[in-house]
C-alpha positions as CSV (number, residue, x, y, z in Angstrom):
1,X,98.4,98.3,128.9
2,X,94.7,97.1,129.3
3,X,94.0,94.6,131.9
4,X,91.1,93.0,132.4
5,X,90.3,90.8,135.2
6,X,87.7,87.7,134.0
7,X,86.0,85.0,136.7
8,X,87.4,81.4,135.0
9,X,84.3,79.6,135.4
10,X,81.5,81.9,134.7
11,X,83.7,84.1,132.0
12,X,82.7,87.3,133.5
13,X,84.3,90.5,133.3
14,X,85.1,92.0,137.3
15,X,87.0,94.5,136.1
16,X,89.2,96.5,133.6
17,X,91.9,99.0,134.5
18,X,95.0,100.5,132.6
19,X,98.3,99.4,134.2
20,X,102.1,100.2,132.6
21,X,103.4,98.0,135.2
22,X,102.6,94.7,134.1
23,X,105.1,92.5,135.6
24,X,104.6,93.9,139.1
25,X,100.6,93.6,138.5
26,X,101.3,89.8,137.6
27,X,103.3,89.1,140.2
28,X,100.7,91.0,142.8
29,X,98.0,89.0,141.7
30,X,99.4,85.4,141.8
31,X,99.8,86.0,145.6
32,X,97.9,84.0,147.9
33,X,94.4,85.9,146.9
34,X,93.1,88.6,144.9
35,X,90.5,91.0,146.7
36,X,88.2,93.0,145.3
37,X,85.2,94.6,147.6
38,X,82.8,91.9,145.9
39,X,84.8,89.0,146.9
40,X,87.9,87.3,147.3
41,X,89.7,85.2,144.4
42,X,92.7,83.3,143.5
43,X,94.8,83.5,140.4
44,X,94.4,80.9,137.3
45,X,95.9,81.9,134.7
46,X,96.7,84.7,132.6
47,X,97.2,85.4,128.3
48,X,98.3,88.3,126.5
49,X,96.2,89.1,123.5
50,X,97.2,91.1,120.8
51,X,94.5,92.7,118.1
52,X,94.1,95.7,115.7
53,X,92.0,98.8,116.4
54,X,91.8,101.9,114.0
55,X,95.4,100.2,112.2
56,X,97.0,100.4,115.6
57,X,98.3,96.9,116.9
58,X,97.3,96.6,120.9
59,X,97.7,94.5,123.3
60,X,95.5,93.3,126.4
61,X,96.3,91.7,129.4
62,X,93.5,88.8,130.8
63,X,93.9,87.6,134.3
64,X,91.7,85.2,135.2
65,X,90.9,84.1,138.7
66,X,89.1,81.1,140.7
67,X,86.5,81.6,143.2
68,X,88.4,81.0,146.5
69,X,86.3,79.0,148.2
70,X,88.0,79.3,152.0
71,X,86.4,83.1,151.7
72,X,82.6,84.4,151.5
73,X,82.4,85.5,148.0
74,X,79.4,87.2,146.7
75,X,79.0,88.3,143.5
């Protein structure tokens, strides 16, 4: 499945992957942070959209994260 990890309060996109292990992503990321070598970020929230491309139903995961603010974050 597509995931695609979005910043909460600035809507940006950080990053998009495939994953087929969804619930093992999910529970990794609403650990106590989320690190990616531009910064460090907690979960928010997460929704599961579905849509049609080329008559094929997909769906796509969004995870989207808060800026932790106890690390340096730099964007």
């Amino acid at each position: 499945m597509n995931v695609i990890f979005v910043i909460t309060a600035t809507g940006e996109e950080v990053l998009e992957m495939v994953s087929t292990d969804v619930a093992g992503l999910l529970a990794a990321v609403q650990g106590e942070n989320v690190t990616f070598p531009f910064g460090s970020f907690k979960y928010d929230f997460h929704t599961l959209d579905h849509y049609l491309e080329d008559s094929v139903y997909r769906q796509e995961l969004v995870i989207y994260l808060k800026i932790d603010n106890s690390q340096a974050t730099t964007l």
